[in-house]
N, C-alpha and C positions, 0 to 999 in steps of 0.2 A: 270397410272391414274385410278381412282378408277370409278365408273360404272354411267354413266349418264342416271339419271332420268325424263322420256320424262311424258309428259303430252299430250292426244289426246282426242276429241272427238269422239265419235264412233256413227254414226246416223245408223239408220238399219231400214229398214222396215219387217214387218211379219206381210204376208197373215193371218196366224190364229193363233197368238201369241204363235207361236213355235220357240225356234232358237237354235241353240249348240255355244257356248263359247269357241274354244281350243286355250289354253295359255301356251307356254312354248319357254324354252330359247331356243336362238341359240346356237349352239355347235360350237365353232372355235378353238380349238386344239381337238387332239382324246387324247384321256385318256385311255389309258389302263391298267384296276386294275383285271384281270384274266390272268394266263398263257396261252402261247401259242395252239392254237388246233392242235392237230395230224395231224389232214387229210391239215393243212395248208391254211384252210379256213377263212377268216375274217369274222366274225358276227357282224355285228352292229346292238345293240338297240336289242339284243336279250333275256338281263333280264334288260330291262331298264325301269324301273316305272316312270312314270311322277310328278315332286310333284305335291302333291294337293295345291295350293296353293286358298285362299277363295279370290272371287271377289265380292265386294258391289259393286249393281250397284242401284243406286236413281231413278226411274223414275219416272215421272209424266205422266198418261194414260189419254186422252182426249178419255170417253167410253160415248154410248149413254145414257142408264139408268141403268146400272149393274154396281158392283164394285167388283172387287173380290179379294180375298186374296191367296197368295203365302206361302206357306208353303215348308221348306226347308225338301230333299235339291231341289225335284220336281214336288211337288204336288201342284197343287191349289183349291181353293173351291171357288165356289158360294156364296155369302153371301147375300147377298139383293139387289133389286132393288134402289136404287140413282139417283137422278135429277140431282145432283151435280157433279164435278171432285174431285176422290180421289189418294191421294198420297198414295202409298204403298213402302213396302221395299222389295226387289230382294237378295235372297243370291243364286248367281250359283256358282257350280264346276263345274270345268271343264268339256268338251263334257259331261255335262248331257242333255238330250230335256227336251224340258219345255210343258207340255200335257195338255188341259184346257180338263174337261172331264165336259161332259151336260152342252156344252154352244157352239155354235157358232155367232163369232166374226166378225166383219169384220179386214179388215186388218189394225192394228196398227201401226205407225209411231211413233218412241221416239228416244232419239238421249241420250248419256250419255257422260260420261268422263272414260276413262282408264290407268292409271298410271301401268306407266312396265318398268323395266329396261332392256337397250339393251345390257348392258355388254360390251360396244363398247368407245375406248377408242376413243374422240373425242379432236384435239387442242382447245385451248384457241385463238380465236379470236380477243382479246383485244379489243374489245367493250364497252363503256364508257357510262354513260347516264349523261346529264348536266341538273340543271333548266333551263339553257337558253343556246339555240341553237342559230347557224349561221343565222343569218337574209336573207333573197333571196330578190333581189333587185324585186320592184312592181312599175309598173305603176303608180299605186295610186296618186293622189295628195293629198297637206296638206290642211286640212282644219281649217279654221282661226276666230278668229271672226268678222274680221272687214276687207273686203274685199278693191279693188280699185273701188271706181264710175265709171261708164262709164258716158261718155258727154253725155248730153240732151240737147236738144234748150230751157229747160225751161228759164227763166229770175231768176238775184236774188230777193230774198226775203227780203224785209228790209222796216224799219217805215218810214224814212224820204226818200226820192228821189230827187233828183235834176228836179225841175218843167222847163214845157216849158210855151211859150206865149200863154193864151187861150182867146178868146174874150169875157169872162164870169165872172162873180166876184164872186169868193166863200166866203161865212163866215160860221165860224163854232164856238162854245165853245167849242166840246168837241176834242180830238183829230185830229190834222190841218189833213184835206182832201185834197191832193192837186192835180190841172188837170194832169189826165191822157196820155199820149204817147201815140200814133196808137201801136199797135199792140206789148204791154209794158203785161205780164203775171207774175203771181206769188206774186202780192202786196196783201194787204189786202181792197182798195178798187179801184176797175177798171174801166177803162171807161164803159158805156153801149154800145152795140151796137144798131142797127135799130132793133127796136121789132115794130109789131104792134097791142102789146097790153100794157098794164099799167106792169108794173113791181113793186116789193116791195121791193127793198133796201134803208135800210132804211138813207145810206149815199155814192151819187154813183153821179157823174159827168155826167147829159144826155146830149147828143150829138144832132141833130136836127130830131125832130119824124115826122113822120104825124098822130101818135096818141097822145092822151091827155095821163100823165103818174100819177098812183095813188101810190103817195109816200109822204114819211114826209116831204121832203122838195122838192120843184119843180121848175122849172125854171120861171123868170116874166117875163112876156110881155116888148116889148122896150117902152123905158124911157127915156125922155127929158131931165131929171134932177136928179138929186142922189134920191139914192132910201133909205127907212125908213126901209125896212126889217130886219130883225135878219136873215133870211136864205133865202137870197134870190140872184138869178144872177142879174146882173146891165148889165147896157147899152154895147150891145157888141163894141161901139167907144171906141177910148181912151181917147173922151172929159167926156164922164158919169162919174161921182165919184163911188167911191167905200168904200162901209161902211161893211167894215172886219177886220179883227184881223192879218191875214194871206191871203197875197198879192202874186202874181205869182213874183218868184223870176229870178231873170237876172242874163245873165250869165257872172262873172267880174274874171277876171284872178287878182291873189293875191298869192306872197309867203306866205309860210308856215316855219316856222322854231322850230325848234326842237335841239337838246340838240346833236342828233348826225344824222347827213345829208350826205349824199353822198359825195365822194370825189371827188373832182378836179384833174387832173393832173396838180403839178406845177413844174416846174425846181429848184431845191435847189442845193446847193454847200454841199459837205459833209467837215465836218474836222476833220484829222485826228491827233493821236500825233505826229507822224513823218512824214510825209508825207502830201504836198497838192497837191491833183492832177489839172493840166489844162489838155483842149484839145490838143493834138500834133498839133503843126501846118502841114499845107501840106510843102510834101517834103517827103526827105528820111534821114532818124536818120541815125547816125553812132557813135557806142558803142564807146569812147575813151577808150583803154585797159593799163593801167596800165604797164609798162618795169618791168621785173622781176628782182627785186634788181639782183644785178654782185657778185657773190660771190668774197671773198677775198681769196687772194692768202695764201697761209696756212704756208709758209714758206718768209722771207723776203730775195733779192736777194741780196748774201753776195758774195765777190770773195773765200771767206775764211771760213770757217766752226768751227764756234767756241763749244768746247767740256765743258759743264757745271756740267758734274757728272762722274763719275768716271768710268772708260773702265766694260764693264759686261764680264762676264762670260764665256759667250757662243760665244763670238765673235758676236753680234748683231747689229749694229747702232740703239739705239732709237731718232728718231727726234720729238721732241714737236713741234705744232702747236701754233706759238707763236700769233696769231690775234684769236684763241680761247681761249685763258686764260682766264676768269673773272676778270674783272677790281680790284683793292683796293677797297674800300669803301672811300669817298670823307673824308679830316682831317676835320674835324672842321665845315663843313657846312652840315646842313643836306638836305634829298634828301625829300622836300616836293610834295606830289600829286597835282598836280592844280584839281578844282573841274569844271567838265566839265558833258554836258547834255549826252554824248554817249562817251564810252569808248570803242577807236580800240583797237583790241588785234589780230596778226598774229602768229596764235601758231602753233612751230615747231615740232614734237616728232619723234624723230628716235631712234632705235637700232639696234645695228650693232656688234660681235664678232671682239675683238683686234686682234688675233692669224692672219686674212688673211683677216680682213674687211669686211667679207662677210654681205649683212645687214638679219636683223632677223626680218620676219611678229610677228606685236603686235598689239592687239583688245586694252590694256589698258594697263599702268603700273603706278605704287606708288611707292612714295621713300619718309620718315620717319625720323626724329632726333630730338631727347630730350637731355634735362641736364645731363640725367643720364644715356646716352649710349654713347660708345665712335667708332662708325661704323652706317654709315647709311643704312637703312632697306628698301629691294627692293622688290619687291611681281609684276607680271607682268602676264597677261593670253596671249596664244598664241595659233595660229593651232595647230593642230595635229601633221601637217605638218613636223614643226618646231622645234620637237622634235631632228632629230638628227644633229642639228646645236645649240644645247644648251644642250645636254648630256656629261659627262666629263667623265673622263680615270683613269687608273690607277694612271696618275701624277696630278693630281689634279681635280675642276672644272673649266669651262669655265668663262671666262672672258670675259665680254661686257661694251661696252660702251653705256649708254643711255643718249641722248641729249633733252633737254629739255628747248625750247626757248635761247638756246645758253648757256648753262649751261648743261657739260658733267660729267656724274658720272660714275665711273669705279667702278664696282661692279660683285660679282662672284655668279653663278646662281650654291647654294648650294644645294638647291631639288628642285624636279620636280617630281607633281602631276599630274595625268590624271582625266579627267573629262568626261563624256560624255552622251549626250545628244541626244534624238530620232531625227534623221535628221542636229547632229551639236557634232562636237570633238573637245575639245580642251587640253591644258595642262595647269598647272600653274607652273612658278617657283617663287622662292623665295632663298634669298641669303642676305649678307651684302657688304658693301663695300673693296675697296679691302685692307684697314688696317685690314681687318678680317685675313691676314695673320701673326700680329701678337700676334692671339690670340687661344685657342684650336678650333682646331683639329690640325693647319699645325703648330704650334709651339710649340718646344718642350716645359717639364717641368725644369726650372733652378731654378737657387739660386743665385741672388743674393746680393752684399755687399758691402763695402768701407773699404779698407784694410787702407786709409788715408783721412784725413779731405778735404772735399770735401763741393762744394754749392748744390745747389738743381737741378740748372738748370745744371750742370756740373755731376752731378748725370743720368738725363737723355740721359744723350749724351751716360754715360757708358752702359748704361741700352741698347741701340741702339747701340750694335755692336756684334759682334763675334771676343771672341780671339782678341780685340785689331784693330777690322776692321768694319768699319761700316756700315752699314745695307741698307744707302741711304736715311734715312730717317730725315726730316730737321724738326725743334723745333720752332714754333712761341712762346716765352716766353711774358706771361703777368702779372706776378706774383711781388710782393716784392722778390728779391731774399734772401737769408739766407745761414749761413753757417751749415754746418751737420757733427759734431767728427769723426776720423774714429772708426770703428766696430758700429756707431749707426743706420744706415743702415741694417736691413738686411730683404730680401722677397725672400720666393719660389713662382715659378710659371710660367706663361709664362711671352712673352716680356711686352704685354698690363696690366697682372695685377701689375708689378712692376710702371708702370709711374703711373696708379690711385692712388696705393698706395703714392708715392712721390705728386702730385698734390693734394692728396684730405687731407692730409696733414694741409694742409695751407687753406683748403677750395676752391680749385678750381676745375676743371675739366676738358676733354680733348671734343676740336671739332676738327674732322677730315674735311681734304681738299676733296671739292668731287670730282676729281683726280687725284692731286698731292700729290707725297710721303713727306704731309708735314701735321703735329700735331701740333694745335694751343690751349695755356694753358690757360684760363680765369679763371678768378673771380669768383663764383657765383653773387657777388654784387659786382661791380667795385667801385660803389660808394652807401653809405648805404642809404639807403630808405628813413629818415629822412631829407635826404641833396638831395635829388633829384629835388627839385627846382632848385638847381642849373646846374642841366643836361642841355646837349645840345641834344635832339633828334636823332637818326639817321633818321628815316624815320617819318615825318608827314604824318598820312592818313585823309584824309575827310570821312563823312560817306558818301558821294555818292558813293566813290569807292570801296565800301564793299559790296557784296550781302548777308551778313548775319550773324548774331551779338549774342553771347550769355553771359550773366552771370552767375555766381556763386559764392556767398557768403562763405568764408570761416574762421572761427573765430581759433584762438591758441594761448597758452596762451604768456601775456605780459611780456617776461623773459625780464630782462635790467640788470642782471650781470651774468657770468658766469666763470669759474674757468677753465683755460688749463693750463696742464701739457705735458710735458714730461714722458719717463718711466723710461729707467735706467740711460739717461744723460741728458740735458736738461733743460728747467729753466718751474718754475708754474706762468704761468700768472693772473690776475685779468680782468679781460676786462667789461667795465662799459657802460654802453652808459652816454654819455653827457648830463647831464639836468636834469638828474631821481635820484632817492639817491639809485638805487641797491637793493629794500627792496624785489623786485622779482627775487628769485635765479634757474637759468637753472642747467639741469646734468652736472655734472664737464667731460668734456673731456680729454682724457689722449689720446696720440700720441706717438711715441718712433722720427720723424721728429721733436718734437716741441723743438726744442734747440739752436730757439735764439727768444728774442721778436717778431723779425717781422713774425713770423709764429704763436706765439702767437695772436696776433693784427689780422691777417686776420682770423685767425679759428676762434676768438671770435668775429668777425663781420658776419661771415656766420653763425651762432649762432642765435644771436640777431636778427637779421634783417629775418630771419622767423619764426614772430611772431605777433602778433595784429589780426588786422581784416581786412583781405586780399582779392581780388578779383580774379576770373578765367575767364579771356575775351579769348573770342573765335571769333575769326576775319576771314571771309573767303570771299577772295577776286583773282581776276584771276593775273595773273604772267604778270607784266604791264612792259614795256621796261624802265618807272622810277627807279624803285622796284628791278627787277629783283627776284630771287627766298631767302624769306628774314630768315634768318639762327636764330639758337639760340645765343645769346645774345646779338641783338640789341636794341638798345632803341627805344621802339615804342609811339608817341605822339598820340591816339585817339580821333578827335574832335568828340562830339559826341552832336552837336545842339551846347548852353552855354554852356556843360560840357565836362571840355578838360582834358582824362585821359594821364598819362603816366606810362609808364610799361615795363618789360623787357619780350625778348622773351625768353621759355622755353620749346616749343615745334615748329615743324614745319612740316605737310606733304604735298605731293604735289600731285595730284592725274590726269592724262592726259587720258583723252578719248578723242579723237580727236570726233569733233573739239574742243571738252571745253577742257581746263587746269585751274584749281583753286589748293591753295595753302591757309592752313588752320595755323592759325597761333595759339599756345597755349600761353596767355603772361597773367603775374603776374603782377598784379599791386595792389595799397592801398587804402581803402574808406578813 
């Protein structure tokens, strides 16, 4: 550290302005710059010269009448006699004396400053200097400008007062005088008291003197009869008249009323919307608690065990739960919501692993299906916990079943996310249902064909099997059937993309069962849009039942002919809509399936029929025991006030946080 610079003052007195000066460093290592002595002796400081280093020193001499001057480096002179204080300038060297010659002094006091450096390597302190410093708490109090009053016995102060009875008549013009209160202060005009002598106010209430009072107005002598004065007391009876402006006023009890008055306590009944409450009566209440529904028995009792699918594999027993199937859906009549002021809803949600039944903690789960997916989409958050009752193996992922108001979906938990949160873990999975086995990853790549003429729906059966055996899997057919050449068949792929292929075809598409190994073929439009007055509904909803409604406007353009074909076998269809002259021409579709009219007819109605100007109603409503959980492509009736839409479903998810379950419905319909 390099050498700190001290600053001192130096105060000195001298008797007779003599002193010696010696300034020189400390020495803190030896330095030795001479060889060694002979004799083995250490000398120090024995050719050591002192620097000279020059010191100014400023002083100011407080002398009686002399002033003298300093001539360097030690001499001084006399110069004249001074009434005044002179400042002079000081150069000393070191140990020189400083000698006043023909003059004695008395003894001088001067004090200076000295700057020397110690050479002394000193820490850094880290000392800080702020404009503003730690405050230290003080006694002090704050002062304010506008303190609290303390109480006085004075009286208020005010023009008008509330007068008492006096036996005296006041009149006045100029501002009413009115009698005075015993021992009333603070008014602007007072009673008098007993003087005895005259007093001068010039408007004051006297009282009974025994001296005469000299004032402007005075009291009259008693009076038999009403008195004629302008400023005068009247008869102290109360038979005397009074000739005043301003009479002693009485004291009469009178409301007051005002705009906003004090309140009353009154007793009100409150009304509520749900709820009116009464008092309880006395007594003791007893909750009547509801019996917890009986569950049903899962199996019905047979002597006999009837086998409906075909022996597995593994040597396993499967038994279905035949009282939890999902009902059909009703023929012919539809399932209308009655419209009620409160709608129960007892929602169930469980999860549970097929492999040992074991059940699985769930915070939430969603499950998902549209037009254009042929597997439903599961997405669920869960513990941490729970992680290794939902991790899968080498042979595959885990399989669960999620029940959902009596409605169970068999679905395979394909990934699994971790999440985690300061003071909370969880996972997520996500998966499809379990027709996702026949689609990539767990199925393989094939090819297949029709070695011989074959129908559509006879095509699919092929398509569902191995070598000739098949796969378990059962075909809800809704299609026009048609017949298909053999070799005009042909798809690589897996199992799921050969039936798209064949179903979309014709304009249809596949909904999967959300348990059973069972694929059902619809229409996109069963019946075409134009002709839909003619529908029967499946499900009518009232807008009470709905918590919440949206639209979207969708405009495309008005084809009303289009041209299908076949590719290498096949026939080319026309397909027209009824009523229109076809002057609006769609893309020509080409199929290598189109190879008889009635697969013509239906590809060229799922053509047409999405087109014009379309609506996107979004309906979200909870999973009602009428309803149940409502799939893609039912017909859904919307009252919606006078305006009653109808529409088909094309999307559907269903979303369960305990306790809410809502179920959002995506349905197309026509302005």
């Amino acid at each position: 550290m390099p050498a700190v610079l001290h600053e001192v003052t130096l105060v000195a007195a001298l008797p007779a302005l003599s002193a010696s000066v010696a300034v020189g460093p400390p020495l803190v290592d030896l330095l030795f710059d001479q060889p060694a002595a002979t004799d083995a002796n250490l000398v120090f400081g024995a050719n050591y010269i002192a620097p000279r280093d020059d010191v100014t020193v400023l002083a100011t001499l407080p002398l009686p009448v002399v002033a003298i001057k300093f001539i360097p480096p030690a001499r001084a002179e006399l110069l004249a006699e001074l009434p005044a204080l002179t400042v002079s300038t000081l150069l000393l060297r070191p140990s020189v004396p400083l000698d006043v010659a023909g003059a004695s002094l008395p003894g001088v006091v001067f004090s200076g400053e000295v700057r020397y450096y110690s050479r002394t390597q000193r820490p850094t302190v880290g000392q800080t200097a702020h404009p503003w410093q730690v405050a230290r708490q003080t006694e002090d109090g704050a002062t304010q400008g506008q303190q609290d009053a303390g109480a006085t016995p004075a009286g208020w102060a005010a023009f008008w007062r509330r007068t008492l009875g006096a036996p005296q008549g006041i009149e006045h013009r100029l501002p009413p005088v009115l009698a005075a209160a015993p021992e009333q202060r603070g008014v602007r005009y007072q009673g008098a008291t007993r003087l005895q002598d005259s007093t001068w106010f010039a408007h004051q209430d006297a009282t009974r003197f025994e001296a005469a009072r000299r004032g402007l107005f005075q009291n009259a002598g008693p009076l038999r009869d009403a008195t004629r004065f302008r400023h005068q007391d009247g008869d102290r009876t109360k038979r005397a008249g009074r000739v005043s402006r301003w009479q002693s006023a009485v004291l009469v009890v009178r409301g007051q009323g005002s705009d906003f008055q004090t309140a009353r306590p009154q007793l009100k009944g409150w009304r509520g919307w749900y709820q009116e409450a009464v008092p309880p009566p006395p007594g003791i209440s007893r909750w009547v608690v509801p019996e917890p529904p009986v569950p049903q028995p899962c199996y019905t009792p047979s002597p006999h065990l009837l086998f409906a699918a075909l022996a597995a594999t593994d040597g396993h027993l499967l038994f279905l739960c035949e009282n939890h199937i999902t009902p059909p859906p009703p023929d012919g009549e539809p399932v209308v919501v009655p419209v009620r002021r409160v709608y129960f809803v007892i929602n169930n949600v469980t999860l549970f692993r097929v492999s040992d039944g074991a059940p699985v903690p769930v915070f939430n789960l969603s499950l998902s299906l549209d037009a254009s997916s042929w597997a439903w989409g599961f997405d669920a958050v869960l513990p941490a916990k729970a992680e290794a009752l939902v991790a899968g193996s080498a042979s595959g992922p885990v399989e669960l079943v999620a029940s959902v108001n009596g409605t169970s979906f068999r679905v395979l938990a394909e990934s699994i996310s971790r999440e985690r949160i300061f003071g909370d873990a969880s996972i997520r999975i996500s998966g499809r249902g379990r027709n996702a086995v026949l689609a990539a990853p767990y199925a393989p790549v094939m090819t297949f064909s029709n070695t011989e003429g074959r129908t559509a729906r006879q095509l699919m059966d092929d398509v569902l099997t191995v070598n000739g055996i098949p796969l378990g899997w059962a075909v809800d057919w809704g299609l026009t059937d048609w017949n298909v050449p053999a070799n005009a068949f042909a798809q690589q792929g897996s199992w799921i993309d050969a039936l798209t292929a064949i179903v979309g075809a014709a304009g249809g598409y596949l909904i999967p069962h959300p348990s059973a190994q069972s694929i059902r073929v619809r229409h996109r439009y069963p019946v075409a849009p134009w002709e839909w007055s003619t529908v029967t509904p499946d499900f009518v909803l009232p807008v009470d039942a709905v918590a919440r409604e949206s639209l979207r406007w969708l405009e495309k353009p008005a084809y009303n002919r289009v041209f299908v074909s076949g590719q290498d076998v096949g026939v080319l269809g026309q397909v027209t809509r009824a009523g229109t002259a076809g002057e609006v021409l769609a893309p020509m579709v080409v199929d290598p399936l189109i190879t008889e009219a009635a697969a013509a007819r239906q590809r060229g109605i799922a053509v047409l029929a999405d087109t014009g100007h379309q609506l996107e109603v979004s309906l979200r409503l909870p999973v009602l025991a009428e309803t149940g959980i409502i799939e893609p492509g039912a017909f859904v009736e919307y009252q919606d006030g006078s305006v009653t839409r109808l529409g088909i479903v094309r999307a559907t998810k269903v979303e369960a946080g305990m306790p809410e379950v809502w179920q959002t419905l995506g349905v197309q319909a026509y302005a």
